[in-house]
N, C-alpha and C positions, 0 to 999 in steps of 0.2 A: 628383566629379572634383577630386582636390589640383591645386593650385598647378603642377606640376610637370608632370603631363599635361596639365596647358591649355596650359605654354607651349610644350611640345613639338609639340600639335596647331598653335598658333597660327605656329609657324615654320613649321611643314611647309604651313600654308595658304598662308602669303609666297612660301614656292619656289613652289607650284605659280602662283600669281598672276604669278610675275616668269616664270615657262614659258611660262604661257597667253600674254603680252603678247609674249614672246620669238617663240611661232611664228607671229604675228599679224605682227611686223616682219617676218620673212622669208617668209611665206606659205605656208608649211609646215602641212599636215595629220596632227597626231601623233597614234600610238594610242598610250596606257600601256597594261602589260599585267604582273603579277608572274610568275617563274620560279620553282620549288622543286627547289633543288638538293641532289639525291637523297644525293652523298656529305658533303657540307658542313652539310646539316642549316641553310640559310640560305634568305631569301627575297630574290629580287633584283627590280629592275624595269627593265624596257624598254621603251625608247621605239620606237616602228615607224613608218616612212615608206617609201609607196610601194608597188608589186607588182612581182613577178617571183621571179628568183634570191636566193636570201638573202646577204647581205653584215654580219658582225659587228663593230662598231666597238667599241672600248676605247679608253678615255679616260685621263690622267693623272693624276695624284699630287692628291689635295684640288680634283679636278674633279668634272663629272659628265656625263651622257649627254648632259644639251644642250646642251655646247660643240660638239658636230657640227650643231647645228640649220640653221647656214650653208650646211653644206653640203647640208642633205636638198635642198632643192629642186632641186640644178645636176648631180644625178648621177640618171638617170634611168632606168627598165623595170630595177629592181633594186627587192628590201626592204631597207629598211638598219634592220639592230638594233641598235640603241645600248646598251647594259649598264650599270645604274650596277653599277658594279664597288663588292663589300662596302666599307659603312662609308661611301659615297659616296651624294653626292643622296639618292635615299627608299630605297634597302636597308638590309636587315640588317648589320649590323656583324661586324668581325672580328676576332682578332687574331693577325697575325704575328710569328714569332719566328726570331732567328739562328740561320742554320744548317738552317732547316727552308723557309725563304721559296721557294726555286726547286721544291721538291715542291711545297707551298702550291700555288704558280702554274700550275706541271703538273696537279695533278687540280682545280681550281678551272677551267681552260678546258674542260676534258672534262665535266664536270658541269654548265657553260653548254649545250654543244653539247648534252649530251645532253639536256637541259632544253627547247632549243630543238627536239627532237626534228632533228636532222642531222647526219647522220654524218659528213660534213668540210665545211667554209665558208670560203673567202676571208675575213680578217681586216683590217682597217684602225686603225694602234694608233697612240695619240699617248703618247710619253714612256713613262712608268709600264706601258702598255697594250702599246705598242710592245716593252718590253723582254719582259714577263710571255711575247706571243709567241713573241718569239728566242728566248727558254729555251724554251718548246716543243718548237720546230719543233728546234733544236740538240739536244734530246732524240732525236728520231728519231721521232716522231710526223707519223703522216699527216692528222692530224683538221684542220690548216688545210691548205686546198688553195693559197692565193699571200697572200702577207703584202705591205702599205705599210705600211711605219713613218715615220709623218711628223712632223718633231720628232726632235730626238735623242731613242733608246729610252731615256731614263732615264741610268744607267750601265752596261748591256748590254755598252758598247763602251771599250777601252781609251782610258783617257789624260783620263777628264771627272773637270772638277772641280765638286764641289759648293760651291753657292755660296749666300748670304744673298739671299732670305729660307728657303729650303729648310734649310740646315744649322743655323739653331736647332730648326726640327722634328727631329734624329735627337740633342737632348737630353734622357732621360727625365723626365718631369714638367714641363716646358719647352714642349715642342711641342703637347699637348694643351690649355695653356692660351693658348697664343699663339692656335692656331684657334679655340678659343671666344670669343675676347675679343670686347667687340662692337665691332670695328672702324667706322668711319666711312668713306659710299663712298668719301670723296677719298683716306685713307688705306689702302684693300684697292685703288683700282687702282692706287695709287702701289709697293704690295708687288708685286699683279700683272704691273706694267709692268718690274720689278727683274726678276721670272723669265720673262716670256714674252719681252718686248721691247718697248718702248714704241710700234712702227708697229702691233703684232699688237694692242694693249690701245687703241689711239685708234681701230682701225675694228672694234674688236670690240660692238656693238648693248648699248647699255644697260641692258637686261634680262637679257642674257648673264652682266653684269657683276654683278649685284644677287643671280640666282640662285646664280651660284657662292659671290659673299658667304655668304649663306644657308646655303646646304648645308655649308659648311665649320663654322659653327657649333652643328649638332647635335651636343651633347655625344657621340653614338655615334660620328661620324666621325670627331671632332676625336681621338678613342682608338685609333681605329683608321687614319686614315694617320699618327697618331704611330706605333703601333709599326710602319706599314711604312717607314717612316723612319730609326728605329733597328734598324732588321733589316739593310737596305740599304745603310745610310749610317754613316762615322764622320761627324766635324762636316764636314771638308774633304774625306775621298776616298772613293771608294766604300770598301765592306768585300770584299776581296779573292773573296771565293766570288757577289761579285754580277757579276764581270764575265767576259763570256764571251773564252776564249783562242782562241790564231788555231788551235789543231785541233778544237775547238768551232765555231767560224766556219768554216773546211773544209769540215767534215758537212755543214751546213746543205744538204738537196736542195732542199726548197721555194720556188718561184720568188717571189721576195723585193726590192722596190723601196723605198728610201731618197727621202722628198722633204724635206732639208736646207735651213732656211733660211742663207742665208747669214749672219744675225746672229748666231746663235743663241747664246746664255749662255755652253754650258753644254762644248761641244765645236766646234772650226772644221771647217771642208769637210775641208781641208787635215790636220788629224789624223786626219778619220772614215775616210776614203777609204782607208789602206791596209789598215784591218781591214773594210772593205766589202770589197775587192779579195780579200779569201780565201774570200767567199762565191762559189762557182761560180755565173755568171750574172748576178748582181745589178747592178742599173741603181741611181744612184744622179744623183739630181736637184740641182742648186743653184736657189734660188728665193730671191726679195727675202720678208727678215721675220723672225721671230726661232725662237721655239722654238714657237708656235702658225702657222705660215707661211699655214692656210688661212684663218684670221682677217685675215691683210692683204690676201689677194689670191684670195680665194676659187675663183672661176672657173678661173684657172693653177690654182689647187690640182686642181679638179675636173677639167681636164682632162687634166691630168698623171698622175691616177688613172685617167682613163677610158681610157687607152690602152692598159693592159694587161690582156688580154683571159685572160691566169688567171683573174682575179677572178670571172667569171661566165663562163656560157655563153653568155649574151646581151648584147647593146650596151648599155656603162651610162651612155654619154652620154643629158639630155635634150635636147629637140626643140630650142631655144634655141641648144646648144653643139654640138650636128650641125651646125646649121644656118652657126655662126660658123667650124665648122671647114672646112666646105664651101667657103665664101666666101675664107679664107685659103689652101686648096690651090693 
């Protein structure tokens, strides 16, 4: 074994140690489990919590599956599959390119599903996850049956700017070494707190915190959300073909709920709200926290999710948040 696979192994051993301890803090019972995606030719992995209805989470930009970890336990008689989406956590790697990204993201969910074997699934996307969706579904595809985009999608929506630490990633050769770098924890959640928001990174579990460190610097990822970075992103605005128009926004049939922290970085309420408003239907949430909001305040996250009954056929509160919502009636 060179040098080079040991320390590749020896990283990937850290995440999964800073996993284990992760779902030991929240009390979460995760299965791992790899996908082979049929048209992509990539291996992905999922995290699985729970039984019932299938429910698919997608995660953001230089995250990975167990930023949801919080939430598995508070959303209940649901599976929640969590994706590390290519290049992220323990998948395969990818790479995206201008002008091809929004296809990319179109047959890349389709070949989840189909992977997962389901023919269409309620989606739950944070950022990066969230947008990858909206293009979807603004496609005219049926394959998600009801989208929460929680976090601004990314730059999905008019009027976001991109901002430091994110905008040195969409400089080539820049942003792949920025993620490798071995950063120091005080120093990745001081970066973290710049893009989530400093309430969502001070009650986000320290193990949370460590594994994201980690997964960001396997050289595969660090290559692969650089180029979706500079696929997406000039340094300051989106790149014009990444954001969806208000007769894009129109289309959208899919029933479709926004849970907007009010801090958030990246876009205000106040801007998101009148290109929500051309979505037929769509509920859109204000909640205290930044661009991670279920990391500050977990529970409102989960219940805010649990209300809408697209999502599954069955009730995705658990026994806990019935019970509190009972009491509140």
């Amino acid at each position: 074994m060179n040098h080079q696979t040991h320390a590749a192994g020896d990283l990937e051993r850290r995440i999964r140690d800073a996993e284990s301890d992760l779902f030991a803090a929240v009390g979460a019972d995760v299965e791992e489990f790899f996908i082979e995606l049929a048209q992509a030719g990539l291996r992905l992995r999922v995290l699985s919590h729970g039984r019932g209805p299938a429910v698919v989470l997608l995660h953001g930009v230089s995250e990975s599956a167990a930023i949801w970890a919080p939430l598995f336990t508070k959303l209940g008689q649901v599976r929640l599959l969590a994706v590390d989406l290519p290049g992220h956590g323990l998948s395969d790697p990818a790479v995206f390119r201008r002008g091809q990204v929004r296809e990319h993201a179109r047959r890349l969910i389709v070949d989840i599903l189909d992977a997962l074997g389901l023919d269409e699934a309620p989606v739950i996307g944070h950022s990066l996850g969230g947008m990858f969706a909206l293009w979807h579904v603004a496609a005219g595809s049926g394959r998600i049956s009801g989208l929460v985009a929680i976090g601004e999608p990314a730059v999905a929506l008019p009027g976001v700017r991109v901002r430091i630490p994110l905008s040195l990633l969409t400089v080539p050769g820049v942003g792949a070494a920025v993620l490798r770098s071995p950063t120091p924890r005080r120093v990745y959640r001081r970066l973290l707190a710049r893009g989530f928001g400093s309430d969502d990174v001070a009650a986000a579990p320290d193990p949370l915190i460590e594994a994201l460190r980690l997964s960001a610097r396997r050289p595969q990822n660090a290559r692969t959300v650089a180029s979706i970075m500079h696929a997406i992103d000039r340094f300051r605005r989106p790149r014009p073909e990444s954001v969806l128009t208000n007769a894009e926004l129109a289309a959208i049939t899919t029933p479709t709920t926004f849970i907007l922290g009010s801090d958030d970085p990246y876009l205000s309420i106040e801007r998101a709200r009148p290109s929500i408003d051309q979505i037929h239907g769509a509920r859109l949430y204000e909640v205290p926290g930044g661009h991670a909001p279920w990391l500050a305040d977990t529970q409102h996250a989960a219940e805010l999710i649990a209300t809408h009954s697209h999502l599954t056929t069955g009730p995705l509160l658990s026994p806990a948040l019935a019970e509190r919502r009972q009491a509140n009636a």
